[in-house]
N, CA, C and O atoms as a DFTB+ gen file, in Angstrom:
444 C
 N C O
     1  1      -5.350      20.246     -21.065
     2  2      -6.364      20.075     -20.041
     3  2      -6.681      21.462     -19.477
     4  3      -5.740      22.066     -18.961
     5  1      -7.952      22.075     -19.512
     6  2      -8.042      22.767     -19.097
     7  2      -8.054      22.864     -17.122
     8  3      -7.963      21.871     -16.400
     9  1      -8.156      23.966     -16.743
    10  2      -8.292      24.287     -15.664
    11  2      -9.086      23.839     -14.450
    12  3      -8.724      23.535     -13.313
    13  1     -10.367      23.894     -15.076
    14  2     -10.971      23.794     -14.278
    15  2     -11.090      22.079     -14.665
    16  3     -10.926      21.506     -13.588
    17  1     -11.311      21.027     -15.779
    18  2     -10.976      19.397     -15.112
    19  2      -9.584      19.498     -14.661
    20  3      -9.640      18.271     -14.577
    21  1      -8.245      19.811     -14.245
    22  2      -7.315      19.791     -13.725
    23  2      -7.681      19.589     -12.444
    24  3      -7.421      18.490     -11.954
    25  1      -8.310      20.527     -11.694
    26  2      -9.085      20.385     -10.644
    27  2      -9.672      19.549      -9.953
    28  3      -9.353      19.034      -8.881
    29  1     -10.389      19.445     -10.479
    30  2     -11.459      18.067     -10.523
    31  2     -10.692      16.926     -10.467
    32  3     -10.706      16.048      -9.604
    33  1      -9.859      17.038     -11.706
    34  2      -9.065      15.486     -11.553
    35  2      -7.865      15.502     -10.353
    36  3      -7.102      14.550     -10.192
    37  1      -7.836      16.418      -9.749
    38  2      -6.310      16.543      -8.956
    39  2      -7.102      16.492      -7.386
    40  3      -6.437      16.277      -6.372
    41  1      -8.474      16.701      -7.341
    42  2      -9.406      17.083      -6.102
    43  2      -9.503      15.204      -6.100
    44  3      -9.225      14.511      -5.122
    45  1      -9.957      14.689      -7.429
    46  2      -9.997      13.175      -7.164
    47  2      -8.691      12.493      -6.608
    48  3      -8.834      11.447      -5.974
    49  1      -7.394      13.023      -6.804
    50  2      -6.948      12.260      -6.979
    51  2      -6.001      12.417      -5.253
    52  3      -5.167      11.630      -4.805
    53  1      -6.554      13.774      -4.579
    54  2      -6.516      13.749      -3.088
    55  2      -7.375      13.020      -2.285
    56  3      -7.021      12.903      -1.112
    57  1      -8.182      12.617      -2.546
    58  2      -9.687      11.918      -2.056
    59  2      -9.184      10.477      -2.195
    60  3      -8.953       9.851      -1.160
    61  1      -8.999       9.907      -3.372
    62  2      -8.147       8.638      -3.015
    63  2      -7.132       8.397      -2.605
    64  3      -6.922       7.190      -2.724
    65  1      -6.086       9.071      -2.021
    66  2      -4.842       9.204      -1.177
    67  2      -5.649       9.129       0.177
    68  3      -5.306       8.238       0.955
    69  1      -6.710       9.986       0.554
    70  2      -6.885       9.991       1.924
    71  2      -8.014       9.021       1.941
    72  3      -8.705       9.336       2.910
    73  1      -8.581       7.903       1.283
    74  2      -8.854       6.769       1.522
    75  2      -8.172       5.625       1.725
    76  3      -8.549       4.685       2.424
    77  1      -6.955       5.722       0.984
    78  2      -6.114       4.683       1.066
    79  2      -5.536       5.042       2.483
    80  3      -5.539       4.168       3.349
    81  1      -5.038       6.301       2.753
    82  2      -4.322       6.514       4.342
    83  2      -5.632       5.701       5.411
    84  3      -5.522       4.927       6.363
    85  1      -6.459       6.114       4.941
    86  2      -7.374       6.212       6.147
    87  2      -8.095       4.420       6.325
    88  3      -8.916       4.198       7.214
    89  1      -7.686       3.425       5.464
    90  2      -7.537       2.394       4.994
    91  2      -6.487       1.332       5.839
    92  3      -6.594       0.150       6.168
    93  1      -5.544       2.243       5.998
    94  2      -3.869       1.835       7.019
    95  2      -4.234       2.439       8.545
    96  3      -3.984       1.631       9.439
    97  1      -4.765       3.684       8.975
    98  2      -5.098       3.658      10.227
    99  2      -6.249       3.458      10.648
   100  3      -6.748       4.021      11.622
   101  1      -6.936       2.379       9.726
   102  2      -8.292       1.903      11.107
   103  2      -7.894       0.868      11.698
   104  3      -7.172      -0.008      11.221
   105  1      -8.479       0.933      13.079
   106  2      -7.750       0.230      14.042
   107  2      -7.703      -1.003      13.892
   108  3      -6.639      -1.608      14.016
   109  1      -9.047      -1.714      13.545
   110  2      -9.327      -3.096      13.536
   111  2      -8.950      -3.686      12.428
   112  3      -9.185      -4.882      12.257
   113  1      -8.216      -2.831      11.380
   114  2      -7.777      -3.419       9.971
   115  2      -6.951      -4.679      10.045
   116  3      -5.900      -4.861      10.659
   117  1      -7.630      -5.497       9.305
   118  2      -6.498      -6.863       8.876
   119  2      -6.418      -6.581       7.578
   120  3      -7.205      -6.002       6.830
   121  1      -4.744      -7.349       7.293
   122  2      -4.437      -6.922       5.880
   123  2      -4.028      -8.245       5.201
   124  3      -3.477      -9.253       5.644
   125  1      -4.495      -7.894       3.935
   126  2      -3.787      -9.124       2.999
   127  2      -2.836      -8.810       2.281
   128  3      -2.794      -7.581       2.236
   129  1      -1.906      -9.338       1.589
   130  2      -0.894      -9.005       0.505
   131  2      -1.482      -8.450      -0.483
   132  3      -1.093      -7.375      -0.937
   133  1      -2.619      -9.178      -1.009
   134  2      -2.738      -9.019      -2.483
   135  2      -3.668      -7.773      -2.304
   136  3      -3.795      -7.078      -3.312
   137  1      -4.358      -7.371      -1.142
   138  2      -5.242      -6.113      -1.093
   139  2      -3.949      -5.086      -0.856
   140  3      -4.328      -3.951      -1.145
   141  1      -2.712      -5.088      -0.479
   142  2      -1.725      -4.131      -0.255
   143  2      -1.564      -4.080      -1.573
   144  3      -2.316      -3.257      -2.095
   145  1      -0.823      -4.685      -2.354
   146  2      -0.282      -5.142      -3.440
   147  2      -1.039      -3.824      -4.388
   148  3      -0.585      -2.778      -4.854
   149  1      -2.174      -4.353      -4.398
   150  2      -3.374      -3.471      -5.175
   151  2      -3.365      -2.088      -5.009
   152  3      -3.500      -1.390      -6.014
   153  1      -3.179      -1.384      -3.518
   154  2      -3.633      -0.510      -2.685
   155  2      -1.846       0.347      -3.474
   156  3      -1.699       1.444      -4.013
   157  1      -0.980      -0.587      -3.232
   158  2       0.528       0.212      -3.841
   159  2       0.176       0.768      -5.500
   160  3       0.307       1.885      -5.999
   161  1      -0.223      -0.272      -5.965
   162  2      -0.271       0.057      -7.878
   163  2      -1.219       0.916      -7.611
   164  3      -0.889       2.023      -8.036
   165  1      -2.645       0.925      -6.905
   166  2      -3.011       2.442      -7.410
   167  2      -3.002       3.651      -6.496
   168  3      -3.767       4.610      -6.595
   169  1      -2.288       3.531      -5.824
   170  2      -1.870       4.255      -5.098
   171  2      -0.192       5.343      -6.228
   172  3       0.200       6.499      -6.073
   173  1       0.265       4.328      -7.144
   174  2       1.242       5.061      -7.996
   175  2       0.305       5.695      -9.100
   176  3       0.663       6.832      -9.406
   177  1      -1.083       5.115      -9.934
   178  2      -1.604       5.932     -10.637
   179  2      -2.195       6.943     -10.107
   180  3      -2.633       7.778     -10.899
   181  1      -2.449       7.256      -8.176
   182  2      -2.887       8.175      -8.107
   183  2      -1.960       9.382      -7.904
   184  3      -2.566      10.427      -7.668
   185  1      -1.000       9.441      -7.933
   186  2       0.297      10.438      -8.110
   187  2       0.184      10.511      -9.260
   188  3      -0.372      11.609      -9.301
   189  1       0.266      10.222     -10.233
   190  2       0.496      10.192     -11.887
   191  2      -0.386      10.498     -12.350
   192  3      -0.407      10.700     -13.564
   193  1      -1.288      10.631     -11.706
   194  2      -2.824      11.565     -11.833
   195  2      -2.763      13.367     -11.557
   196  3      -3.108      14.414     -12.106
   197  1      -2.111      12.899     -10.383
   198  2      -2.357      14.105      -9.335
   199  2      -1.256      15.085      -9.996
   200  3      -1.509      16.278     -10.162
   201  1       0.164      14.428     -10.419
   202  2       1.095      15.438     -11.172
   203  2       0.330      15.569     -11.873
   204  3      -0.254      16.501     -11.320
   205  1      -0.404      15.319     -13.039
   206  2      -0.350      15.804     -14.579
   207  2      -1.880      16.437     -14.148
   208  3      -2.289      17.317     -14.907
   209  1      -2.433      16.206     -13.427
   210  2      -3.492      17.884     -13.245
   211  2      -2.306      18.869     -12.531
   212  3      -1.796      19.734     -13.242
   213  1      -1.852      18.721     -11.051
   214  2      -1.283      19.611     -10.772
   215  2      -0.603      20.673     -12.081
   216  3      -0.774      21.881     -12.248
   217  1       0.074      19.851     -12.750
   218  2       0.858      20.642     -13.874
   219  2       0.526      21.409     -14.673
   220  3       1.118      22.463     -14.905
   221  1      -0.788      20.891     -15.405
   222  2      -1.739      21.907     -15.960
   223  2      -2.259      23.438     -14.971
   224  3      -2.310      24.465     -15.648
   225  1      -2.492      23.528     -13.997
   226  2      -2.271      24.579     -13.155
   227  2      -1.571      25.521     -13.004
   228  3      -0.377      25.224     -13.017
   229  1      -1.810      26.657     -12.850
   230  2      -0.557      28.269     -12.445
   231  2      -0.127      27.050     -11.061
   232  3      -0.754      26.369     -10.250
   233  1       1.562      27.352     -11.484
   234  2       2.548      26.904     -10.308
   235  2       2.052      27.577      -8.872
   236  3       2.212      26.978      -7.809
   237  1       1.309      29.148      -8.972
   238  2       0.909      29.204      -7.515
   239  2      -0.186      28.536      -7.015
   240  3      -0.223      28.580      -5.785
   241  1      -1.178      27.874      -7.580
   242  2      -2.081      27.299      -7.073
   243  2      -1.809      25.793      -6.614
   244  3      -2.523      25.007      -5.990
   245  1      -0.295      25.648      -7.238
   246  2       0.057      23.891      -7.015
   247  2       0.077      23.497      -5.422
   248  3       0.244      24.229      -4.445
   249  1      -0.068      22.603      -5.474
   250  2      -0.379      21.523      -4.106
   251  2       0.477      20.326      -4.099
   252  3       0.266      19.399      -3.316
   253  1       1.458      20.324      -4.972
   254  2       2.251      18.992      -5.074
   255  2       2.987      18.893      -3.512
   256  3       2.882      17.859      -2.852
   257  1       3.608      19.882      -3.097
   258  2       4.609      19.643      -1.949
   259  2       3.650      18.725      -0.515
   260  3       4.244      17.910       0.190
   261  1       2.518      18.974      -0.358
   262  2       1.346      18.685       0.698
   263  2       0.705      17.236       0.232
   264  3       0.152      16.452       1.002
   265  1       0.918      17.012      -1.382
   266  2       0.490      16.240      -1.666
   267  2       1.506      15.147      -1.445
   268  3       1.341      14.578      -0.366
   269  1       2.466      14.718      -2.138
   270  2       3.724      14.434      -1.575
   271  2       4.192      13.803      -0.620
   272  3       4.610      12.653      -0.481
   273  1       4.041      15.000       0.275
   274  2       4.487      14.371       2.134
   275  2       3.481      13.009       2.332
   276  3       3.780      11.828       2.509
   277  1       2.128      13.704       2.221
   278  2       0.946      12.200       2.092
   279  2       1.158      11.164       1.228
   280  3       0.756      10.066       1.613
   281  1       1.636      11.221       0.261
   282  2       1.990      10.187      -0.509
   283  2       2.501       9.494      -0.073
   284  3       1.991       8.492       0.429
   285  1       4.072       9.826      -0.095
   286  2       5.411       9.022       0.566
   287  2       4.949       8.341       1.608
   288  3       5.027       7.140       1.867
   289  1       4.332       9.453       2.329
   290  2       3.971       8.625       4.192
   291  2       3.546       7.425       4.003
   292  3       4.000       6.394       4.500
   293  1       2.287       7.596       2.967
   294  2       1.059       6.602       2.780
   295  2       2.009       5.096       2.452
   296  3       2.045       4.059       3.116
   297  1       2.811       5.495       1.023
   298  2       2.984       4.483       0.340
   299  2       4.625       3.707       1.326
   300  3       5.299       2.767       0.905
   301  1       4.853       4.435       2.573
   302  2       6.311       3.540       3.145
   303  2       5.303       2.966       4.075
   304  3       5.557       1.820       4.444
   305  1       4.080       3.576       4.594
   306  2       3.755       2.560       5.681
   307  2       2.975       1.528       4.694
   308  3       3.062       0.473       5.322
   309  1       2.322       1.272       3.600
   310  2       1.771       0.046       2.881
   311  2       2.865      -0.627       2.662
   312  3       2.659      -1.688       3.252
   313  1       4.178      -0.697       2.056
   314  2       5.700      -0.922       2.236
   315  2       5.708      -1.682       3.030
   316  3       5.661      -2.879       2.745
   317  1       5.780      -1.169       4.499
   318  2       5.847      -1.510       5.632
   319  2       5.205      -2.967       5.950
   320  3       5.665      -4.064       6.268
   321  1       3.842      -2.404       5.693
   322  2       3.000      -3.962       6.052
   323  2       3.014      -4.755       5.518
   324  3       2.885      -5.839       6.086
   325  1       3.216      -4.675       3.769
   326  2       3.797      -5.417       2.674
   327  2       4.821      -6.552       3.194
   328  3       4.709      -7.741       2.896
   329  1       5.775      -6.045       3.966
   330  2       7.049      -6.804       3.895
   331  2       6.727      -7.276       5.456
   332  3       6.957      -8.485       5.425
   333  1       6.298      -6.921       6.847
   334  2       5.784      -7.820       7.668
   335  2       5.325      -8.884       7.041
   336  3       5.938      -9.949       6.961
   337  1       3.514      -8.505       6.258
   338  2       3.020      -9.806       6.035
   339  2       4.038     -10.585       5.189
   340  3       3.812     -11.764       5.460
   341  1       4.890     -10.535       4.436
   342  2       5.907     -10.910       4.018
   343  2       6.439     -12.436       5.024
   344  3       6.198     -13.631       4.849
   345  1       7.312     -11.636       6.187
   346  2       8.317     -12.009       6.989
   347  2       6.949     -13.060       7.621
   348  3       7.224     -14.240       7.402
   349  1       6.074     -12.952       8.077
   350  2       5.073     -13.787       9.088
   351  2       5.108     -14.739       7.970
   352  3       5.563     -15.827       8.323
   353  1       4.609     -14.642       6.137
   354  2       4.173     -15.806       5.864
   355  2       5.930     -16.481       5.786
   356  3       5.806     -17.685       6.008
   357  1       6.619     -16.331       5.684
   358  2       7.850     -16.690       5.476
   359  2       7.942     -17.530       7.015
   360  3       7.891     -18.759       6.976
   361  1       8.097     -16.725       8.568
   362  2       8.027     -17.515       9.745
   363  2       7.445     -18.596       9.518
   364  3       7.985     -19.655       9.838
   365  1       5.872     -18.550       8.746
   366  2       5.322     -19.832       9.322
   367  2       5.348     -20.728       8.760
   368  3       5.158     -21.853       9.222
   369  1       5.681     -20.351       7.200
   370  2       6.391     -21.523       6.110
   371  2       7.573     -22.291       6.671
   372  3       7.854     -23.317       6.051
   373  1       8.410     -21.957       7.853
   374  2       9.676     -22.262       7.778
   375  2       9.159     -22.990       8.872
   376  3       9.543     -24.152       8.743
   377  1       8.136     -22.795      10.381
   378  2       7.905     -23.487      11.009
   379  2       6.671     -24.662      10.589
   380  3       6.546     -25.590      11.387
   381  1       5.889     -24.649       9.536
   382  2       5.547     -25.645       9.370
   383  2       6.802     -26.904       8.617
   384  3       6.934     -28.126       8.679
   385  1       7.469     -25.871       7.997
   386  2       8.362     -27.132       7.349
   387  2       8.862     -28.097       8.822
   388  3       8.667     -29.310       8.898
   389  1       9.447     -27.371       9.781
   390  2      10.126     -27.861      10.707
   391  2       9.252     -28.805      11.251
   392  3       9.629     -29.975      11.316
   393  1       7.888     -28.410      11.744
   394  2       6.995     -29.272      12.348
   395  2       6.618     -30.545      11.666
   396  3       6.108     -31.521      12.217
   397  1       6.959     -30.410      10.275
   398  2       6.323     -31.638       9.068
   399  2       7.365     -32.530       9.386
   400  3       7.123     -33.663       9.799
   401  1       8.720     -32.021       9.192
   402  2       9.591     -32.840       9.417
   403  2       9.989     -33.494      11.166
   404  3      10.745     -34.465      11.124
   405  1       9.607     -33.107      12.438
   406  2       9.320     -33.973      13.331
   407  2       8.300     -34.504      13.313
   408  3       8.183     -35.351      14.199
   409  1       7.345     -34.364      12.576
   410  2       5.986     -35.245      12.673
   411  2       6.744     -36.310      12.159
   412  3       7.001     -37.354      12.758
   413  1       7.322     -35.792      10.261
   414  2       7.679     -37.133       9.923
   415  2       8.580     -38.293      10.639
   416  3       8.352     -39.500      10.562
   417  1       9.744     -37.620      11.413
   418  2      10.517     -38.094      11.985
   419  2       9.953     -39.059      13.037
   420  3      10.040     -40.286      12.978
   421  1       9.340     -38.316      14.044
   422  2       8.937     -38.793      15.099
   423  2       7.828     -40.668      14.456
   424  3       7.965     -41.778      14.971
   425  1       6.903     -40.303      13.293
   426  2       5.893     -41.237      12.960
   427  2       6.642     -42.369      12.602
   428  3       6.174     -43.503      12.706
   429  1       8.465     -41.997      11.931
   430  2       9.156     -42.955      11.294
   431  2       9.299     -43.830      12.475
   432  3       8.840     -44.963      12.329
   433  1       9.879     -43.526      13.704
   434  2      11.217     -43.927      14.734
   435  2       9.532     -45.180      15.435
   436  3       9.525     -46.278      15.990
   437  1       8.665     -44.452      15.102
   438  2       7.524     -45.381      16.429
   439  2       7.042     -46.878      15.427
   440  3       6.569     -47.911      15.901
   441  1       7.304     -46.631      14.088
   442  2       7.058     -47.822      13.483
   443  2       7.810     -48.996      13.625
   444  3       7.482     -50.017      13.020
């Protein structure tokens, strides 16, 4: 790969890191699993992007260490919300079960 698409592909592949960040801090964001889900897998091809231009590059021009810190950050707080929405659908699975079963209970005892 030459140099100059190294660039290009490593310039893309900062631009979608700071969409996906910028994706996690808007304020009014609601999230789904399966849009996280998505947001994690390419969020790993965009590292696997970003090394193999970086690499093609003179080591002094590399940007991996800056790139990196944003990464990690990005991909523990999608993590993060991953496993909330997780735990909520799990809460409310466990309280509808509970509620099904005094409905049922309760509908049995009045017959």
């Amino acid at each position: 790969m030459d140099a100059e698409t190294a660039t290009v592909i490593r310039g893309r592949a900062k631009a979608a890191l700071t969409r996906t960040k910028n994706f996690i801090d808007k304020d009014d964001q609601t999230f789904d699993k399966n849009d996280i889900r998505n947001k994690l897998e390419k969020l790993e091809l965009t590292y696997t992007e970003f090394d193999k231009a970086d690499a093609a590059l003179p080591i002094e021009s590399s940007e991996m260490k800056e790139f990196e810190t944003k990464y990690y950050e990005t991909k523990a707080k999608l993590q993060n919300i991953l496993e909330n929405l997780s735990v909520r659908t799990y809460v409310y699975n466990d309280n509808s079960d509970v509620f099904e079963n005094v409905s049922n209970m309760k509908s049995s005892t009045f017959k």
